[in-house]
N, C-alpha and C positions, 0 to 999 in steps of 0.2 A: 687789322690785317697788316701784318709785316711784307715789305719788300728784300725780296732776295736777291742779290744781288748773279748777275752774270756769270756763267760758270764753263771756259771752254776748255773743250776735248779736243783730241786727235782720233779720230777715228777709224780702224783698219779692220778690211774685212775679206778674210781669204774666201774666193771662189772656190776652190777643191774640194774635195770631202772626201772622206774615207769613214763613214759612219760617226765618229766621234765626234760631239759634240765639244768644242773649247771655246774657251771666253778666258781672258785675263784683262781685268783693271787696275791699272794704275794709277799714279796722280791725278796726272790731266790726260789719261788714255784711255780708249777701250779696243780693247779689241775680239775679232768671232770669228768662231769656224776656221777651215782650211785643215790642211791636212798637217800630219805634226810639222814637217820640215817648212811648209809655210806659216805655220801660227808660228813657231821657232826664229823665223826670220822676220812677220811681222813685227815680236817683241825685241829683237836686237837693232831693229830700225827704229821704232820708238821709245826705247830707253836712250839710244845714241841720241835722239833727238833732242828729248829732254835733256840730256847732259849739258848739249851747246846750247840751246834755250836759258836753261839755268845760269849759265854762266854767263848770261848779259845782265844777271843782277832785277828784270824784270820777271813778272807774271805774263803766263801763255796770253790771260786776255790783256797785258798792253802790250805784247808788242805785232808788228801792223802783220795783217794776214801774209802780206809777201815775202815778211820776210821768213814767217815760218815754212812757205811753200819753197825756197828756196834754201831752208836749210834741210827739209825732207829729201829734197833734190841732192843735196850735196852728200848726205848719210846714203840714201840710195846709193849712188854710184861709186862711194868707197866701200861699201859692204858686200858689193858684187862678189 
């Protein structure tokens, strides 16, 4: 039996709907449903995300959960 090792996500998931079913995955993201202009917004929030993530030179699973909740914070409120 092999151990697999830990694999974290961002997870985002639009409330709306407009019939359409969407899902896009990414590296370390998923994301589901909502209406275009929200699944649209969800993925311009978590690709920014990733970006600044990345560029600490670690992986999503090392660096500590706050500071990723406070980088989602910070992409949030300049993508208004």
């Amino acid at each position: 039996m092999s151990k697999r090792g830990n694999k974290a996500f961002i997870i985002g998931v639009g409330l709306d709907s407009d019939g359409h079913k969407r899902i896009t995955n990414g590296e370390n993201f998923r994301l589901v449903g909502g209406k275009k202009e929200t699944h649209e917004r969800l993925q311009e929030i978590a690709i920014k995300t990733n970006e600044k993530l990345q560029k600490t030179g670690r992986t999503l699973e090392e660096i500590p959960p706050k500071v990723v909740q406070e980088t989602l914070r910070e992409v949030i409120e300049t993508t208004k």
